[in-house]
C-alpha positions in Angstrom: 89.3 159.6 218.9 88.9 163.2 217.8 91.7 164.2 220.2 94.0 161.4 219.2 93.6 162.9 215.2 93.8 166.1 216.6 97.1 165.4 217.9 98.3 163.5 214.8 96.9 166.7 212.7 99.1 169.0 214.8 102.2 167.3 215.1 102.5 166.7 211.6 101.4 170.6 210.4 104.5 171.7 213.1 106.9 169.4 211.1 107.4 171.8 208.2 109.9 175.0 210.1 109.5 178.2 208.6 112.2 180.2 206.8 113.8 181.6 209.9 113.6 178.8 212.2 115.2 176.3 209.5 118.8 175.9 209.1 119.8 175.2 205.7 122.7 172.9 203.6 123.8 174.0 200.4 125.3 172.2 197.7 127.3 173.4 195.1 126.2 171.7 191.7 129.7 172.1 189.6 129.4 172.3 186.2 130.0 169.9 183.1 134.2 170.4 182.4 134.0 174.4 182.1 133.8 177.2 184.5 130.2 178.2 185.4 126.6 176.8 185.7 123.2 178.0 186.6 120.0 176.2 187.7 116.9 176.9 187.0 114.1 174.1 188.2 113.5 171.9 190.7 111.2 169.4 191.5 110.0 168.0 194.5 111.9 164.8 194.4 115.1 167.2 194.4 116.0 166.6 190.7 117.5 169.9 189.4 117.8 171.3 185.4 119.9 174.1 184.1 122.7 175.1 182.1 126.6 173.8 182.6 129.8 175.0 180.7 131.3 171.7 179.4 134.2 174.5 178.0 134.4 178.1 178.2 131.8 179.5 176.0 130.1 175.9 175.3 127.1 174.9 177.3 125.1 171.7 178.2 121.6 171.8 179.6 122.1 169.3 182.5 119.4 166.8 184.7 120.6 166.6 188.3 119.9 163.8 190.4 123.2 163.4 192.8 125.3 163.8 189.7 125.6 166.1 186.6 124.3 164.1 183.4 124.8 166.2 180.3 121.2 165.8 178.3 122.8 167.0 174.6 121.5 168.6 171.7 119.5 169.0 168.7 122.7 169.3 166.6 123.9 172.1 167.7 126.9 173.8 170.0 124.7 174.5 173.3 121.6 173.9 175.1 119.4 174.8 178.0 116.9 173.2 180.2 114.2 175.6 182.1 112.0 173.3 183.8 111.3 169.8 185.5 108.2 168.1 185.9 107.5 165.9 188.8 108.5 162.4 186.2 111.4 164.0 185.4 110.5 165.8 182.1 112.4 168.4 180.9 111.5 171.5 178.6 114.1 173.9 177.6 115.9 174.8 174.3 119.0 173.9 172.0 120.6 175.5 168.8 119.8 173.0 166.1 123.1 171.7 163.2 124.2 174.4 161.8 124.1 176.7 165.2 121.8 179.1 163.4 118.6 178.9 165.1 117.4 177.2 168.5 114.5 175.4 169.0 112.7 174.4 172.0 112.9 170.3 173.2 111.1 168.1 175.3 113.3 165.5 176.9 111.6 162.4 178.3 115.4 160.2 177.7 116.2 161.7 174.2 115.3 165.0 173.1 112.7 166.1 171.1 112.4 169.0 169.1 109.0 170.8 169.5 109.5 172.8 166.4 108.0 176.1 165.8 105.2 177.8 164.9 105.9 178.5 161.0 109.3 180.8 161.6 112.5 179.3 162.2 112.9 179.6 166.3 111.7 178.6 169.6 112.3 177.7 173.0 110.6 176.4 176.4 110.4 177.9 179.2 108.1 175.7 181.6 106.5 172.7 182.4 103.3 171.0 184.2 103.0 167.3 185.6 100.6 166.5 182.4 103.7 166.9 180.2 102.1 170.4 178.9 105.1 172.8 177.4 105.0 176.6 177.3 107.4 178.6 175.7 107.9 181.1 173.0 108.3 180.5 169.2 108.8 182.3 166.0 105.6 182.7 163.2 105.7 183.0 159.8 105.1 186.6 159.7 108.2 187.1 161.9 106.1 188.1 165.0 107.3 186.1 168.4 104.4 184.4 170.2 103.5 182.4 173.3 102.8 178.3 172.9 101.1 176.4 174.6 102.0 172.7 173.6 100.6 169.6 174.5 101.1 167.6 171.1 101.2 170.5 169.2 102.5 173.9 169.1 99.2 176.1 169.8 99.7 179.9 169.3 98.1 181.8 173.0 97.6 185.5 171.4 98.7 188.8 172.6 97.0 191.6 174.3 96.5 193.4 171.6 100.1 194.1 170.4 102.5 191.7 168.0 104.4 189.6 170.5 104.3 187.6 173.4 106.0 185.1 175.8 104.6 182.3 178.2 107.2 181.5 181.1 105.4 179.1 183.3 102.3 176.7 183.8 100.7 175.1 186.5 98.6 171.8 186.9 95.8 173.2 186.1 96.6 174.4 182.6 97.0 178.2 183.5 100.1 180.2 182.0 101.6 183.1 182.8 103.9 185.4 180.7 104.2 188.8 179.3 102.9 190.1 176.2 102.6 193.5 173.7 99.4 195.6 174.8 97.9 197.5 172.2 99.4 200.5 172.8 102.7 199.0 172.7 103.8 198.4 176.2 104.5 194.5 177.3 102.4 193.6 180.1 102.1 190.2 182.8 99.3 188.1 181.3 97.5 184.9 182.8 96.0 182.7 180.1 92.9 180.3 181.3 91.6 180.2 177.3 91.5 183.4 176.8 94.6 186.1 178.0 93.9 188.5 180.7 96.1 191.6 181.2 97.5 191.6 185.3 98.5 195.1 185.0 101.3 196.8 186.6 102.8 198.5 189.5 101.6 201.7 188.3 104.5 201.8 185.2 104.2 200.6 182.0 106.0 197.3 182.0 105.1 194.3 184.0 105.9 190.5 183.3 105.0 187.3 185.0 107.6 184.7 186.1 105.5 182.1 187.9 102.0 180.4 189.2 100.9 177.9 191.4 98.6 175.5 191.6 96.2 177.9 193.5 96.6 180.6 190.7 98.8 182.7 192.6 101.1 184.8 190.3 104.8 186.0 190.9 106.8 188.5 188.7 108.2 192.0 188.7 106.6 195.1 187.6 107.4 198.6 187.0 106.2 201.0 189.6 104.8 204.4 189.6 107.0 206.7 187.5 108.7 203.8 185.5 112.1 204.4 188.1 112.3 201.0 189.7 110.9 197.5 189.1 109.9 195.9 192.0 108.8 192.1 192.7 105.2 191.6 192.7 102.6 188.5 194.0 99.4 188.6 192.4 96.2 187.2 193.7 93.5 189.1 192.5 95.4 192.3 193.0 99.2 192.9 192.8 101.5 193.5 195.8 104.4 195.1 195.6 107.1 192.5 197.3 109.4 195.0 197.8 113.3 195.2 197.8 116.4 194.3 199.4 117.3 197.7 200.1 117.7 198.9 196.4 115.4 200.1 193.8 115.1 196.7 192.0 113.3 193.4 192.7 111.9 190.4 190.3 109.9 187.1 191.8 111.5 183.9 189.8 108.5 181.3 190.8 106.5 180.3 193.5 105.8 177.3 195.3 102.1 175.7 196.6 102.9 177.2 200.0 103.3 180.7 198.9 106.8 180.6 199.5 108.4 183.3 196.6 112.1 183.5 195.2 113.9 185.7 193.4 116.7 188.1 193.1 117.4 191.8 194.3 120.1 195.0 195.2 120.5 195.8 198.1 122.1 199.3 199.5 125.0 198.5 198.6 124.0 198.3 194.5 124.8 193.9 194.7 122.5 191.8 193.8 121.6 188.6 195.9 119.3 186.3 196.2 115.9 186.4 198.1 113.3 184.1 199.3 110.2 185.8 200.5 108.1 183.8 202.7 105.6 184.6 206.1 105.5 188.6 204.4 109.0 189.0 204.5 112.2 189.0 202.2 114.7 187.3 203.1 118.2 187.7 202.2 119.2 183.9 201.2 123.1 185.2 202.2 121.9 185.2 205.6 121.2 181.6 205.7 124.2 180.8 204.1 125.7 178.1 206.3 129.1 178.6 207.9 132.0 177.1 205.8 130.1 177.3 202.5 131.9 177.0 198.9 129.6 180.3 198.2 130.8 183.6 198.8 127.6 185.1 198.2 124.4 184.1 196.2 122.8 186.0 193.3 119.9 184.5 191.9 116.9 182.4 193.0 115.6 181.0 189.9 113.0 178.4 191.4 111.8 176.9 194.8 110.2 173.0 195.1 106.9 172.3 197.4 109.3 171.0 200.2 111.4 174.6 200.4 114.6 173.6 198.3 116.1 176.8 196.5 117.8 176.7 192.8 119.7 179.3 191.7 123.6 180.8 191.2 125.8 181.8 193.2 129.5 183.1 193.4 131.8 180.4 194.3 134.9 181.7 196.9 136.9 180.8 193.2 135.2 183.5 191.6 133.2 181.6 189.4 129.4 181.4 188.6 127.7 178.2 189.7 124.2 176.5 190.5 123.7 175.6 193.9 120.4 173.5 195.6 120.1 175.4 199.2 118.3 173.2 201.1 116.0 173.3 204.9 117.1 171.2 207.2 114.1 170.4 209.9 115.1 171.3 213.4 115.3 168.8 216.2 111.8 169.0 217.5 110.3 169.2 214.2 112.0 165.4 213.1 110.8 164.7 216.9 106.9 166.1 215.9 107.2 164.3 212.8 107.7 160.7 214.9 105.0 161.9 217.0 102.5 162.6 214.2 104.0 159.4 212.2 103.4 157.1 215.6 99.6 158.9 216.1 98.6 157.6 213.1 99.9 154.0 212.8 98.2 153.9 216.0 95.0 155.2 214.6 95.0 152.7 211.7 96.0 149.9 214.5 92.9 150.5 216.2 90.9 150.8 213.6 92.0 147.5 211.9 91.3 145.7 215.4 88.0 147.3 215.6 87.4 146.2 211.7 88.8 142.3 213.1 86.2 142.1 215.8 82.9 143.6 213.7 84.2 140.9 210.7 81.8 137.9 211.7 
C-alpha cells in the first residue's frame, strides 16, 4: 500500500513542468473598441482583469472569462480593475461624475464605491479570497494613506513619514506596499497589525509589489549607490533577483509556488517581460510561441497558482495589448497525470471493497 501511494504521490508531483520544460500558448486579449489594453490579475480559474480602450483616450476596466465584458463606472469617463479574487471579485478604481476625482470600487456584479478616507480620492489595488480590499486613499488633512478594507476603509499608518500605499494582500490578511520613513525616504513595508519596514537593496527607495500565501514578498529596490533598481524576493532577507541584462528590474507578484513576474531591460536598453522561476529569470520572449500576434512582450503584471502569465505586450500592429501566456503540460506529464489519476481511483476502489467486507 505504501508503494502504491508512493507512486500516486509521484506521478502527480511530476505533472506540473517547470518553466523551461513547458511550452506555452498565448492569447491576445483585444481590447474594448479602441487601440490598446493591459492586464493586470489573474486568478486560478483563468479569469483575467485590467484596463481596455473602448476609444482612443477612453478606458474600461474589463473581467475576462473567454470574452471582454466591460464592468463600467462610477459616473465617470474611465476605469480600472487591479485584482481578481478566486469568486470573481474585483477591486480597482474609476473616476466618479464629473471626472474630477477617482475612487476605488469593489465589483461583485455592480460596482461599488469604497469611498475614501475623509479626502476626496482613492483607488484599489489588490484583493484576497475573504473579499478584503487594499488600496490607497486620500485623508482629510490631504496626506495619502494605505487601507485596508473589509467593510470599512481602515487607515494602515506609515513608517514614520506622511504617506503610504498598500498594493497587495494575501489570505492571510498580510499587505504589502510602500510607505514614507521618517527621514523621508519611501520604503517596502509588510503589515501583520502593525507595519514593519523590509528595507532596501542598499539605496534609499524600495517598494513591495506582491505576497503569497507563505509570506513571501516580491518588489524592486534600489541598490547600493541609488544607480539601479533591481527586483527583489523577500523572505526574511531581500535577494536581489537581478536583471535582464540592464541596470533595471521590478517583481509584479508572486505565486504560492514561488514562481516571480515582472518586467526588465535588457542590453539592448528594451524592456520585456520576465518570469523568474527555479533561481533564474527568464526572458518570457523566449517562450514566445512561433506564429504569435506578439512581437515582443513588455510587462508581467501577475502570475496565477497554475503558471498563467498577465501582462502587455506589443502586438506585430504596433499596438499595446494584454495577453494571458499560458503552460501547456508536455506529453509525459498529461501521461503522469493519468497515471497518478488511475493510482488513486484504485486506492479508493480498494479501500471501499475493504470497507464492504468489514461492514457486517
Amino acid at each position: 500500500m505504501k508503494r502504491l501511494f508512493l507512486c500516486c504521490a509521484l506521478a502527480l508531483g511530476w505533472a506540473v513542468p517547470s518553466a523551461a520544460q513547458a511550452d506555452y500558448i498565448i492569447t491576445d486579449l483585444g481590447t474594448l473598441g479602441g487601440p490598446g489594453s493591459t492586464a493586470m490579475g489573474i486568478n486560478n480559474f483563468g479569469q483575467v482583469v485590467g484596463q481596455a480602450d473602448i476609444a482612443k483616450g477612453v478606458s474600461h476596466a474589463f473581467l475576462y472569462d473567454g470574452s471582454l465584458h466591460d464592468l463600467g463606472t462610477l459616473g465617470g469617463n474611465t476605469s480600472g480593475a487591479e485584482g481578481i479574487n478566486n469568486s470573481g471579485k474585483v477591486a480597482g478604481y474609476s473616476y466618479t461624475a464629473g471626472n474630477s476625482v477617482f475612487h476605488a470600487f469593489l465589483y461583485d456584479g455592480i460596482l461599488h464605491d469604497l469611498g475614501t478616507l475623509g479626502g476626496n480620492y482613492s483607488a484599489a489595488n489588490g484583493i484576497n479570497n475573504s473579499g478584503q480590499v487594499v488600496g490607497f486613499a486620500s485623508t482629510a488633512s490631504g496626506a495619502q494613506r494605505a487601507f485596508l478594507y473589509n467593510g470599512s476603509l481602515h487607515d494602515l499608518g506609515t513608517l514614520g513619514g506622511n504617506n503610504s500605499d498598500a498594493i497587495r494582500i494575501n489570505n492571510s490578511g498580510k499587505v504589502v506596499g510602500q510607505a514614507d520613513t521618517a527621514s523621508g525616504t519611501q520604503h517596502a513595508f509588510l503589515y501583520d497589525g502593525s507595519m514593519h519596514d523590509l528595507g532596501t537593496l542598499g539605496g534609499k527607495f524600495s517598494q513591495a509589489n506582491g505576497i503569497n500565501n507563505a509570506g513571501q514578498v516580491v518588489g524592486y529596490s534600489q541598490t547600493m549607490g541609488n544607480a539601479s533598481y533591481h527586483a527583489f524576493l523577500y523572505d526574511g532577507s531581500m535577494h536581489d533577483l537581478g536583471t535582464l541584462g540592464g541596470n533595471f528590474s521590478q517583481a509584479s507578484y508572486i505565486n504560492n509556488s514561488g514562481q516571480v513576474v515582472g518586467y526588465s531591460n535588457t542590453a539592448s536598453g528594451r524592456y520585456d517581460a520576465f518570469l523568474y522561476d527555479n533561481g533564474s529569470m527568464i526572458d518570457l520572449n523566449s517562450l514566445l510561441p512561433a506564429g504569435s500576434d506578439f512581437a515582443y512582450l513588455t510587462i508581467a503584471h501577475a502570475i496565477n497558482d497554475n503558471g498563467q502569465i498577465v501582462g502587455d505586450g506589443i502586438t506585430n500592429g504596433g499596438e499595446t495589448h494584454a495577453f494571458v501566456l499560458s503552460p501547456v503540460p508536455e506529453p509525459s506529464s498529461l501521461a503522469l497525470v493519468g497515471i497518478g489519476l488511475a493510482c488513486l481511483a484504485g486506492f479508493a476502489w480498494r479501500r471501499r471493497t475493504r470497507l464492504a467486507i468489514a461492514t457486517p
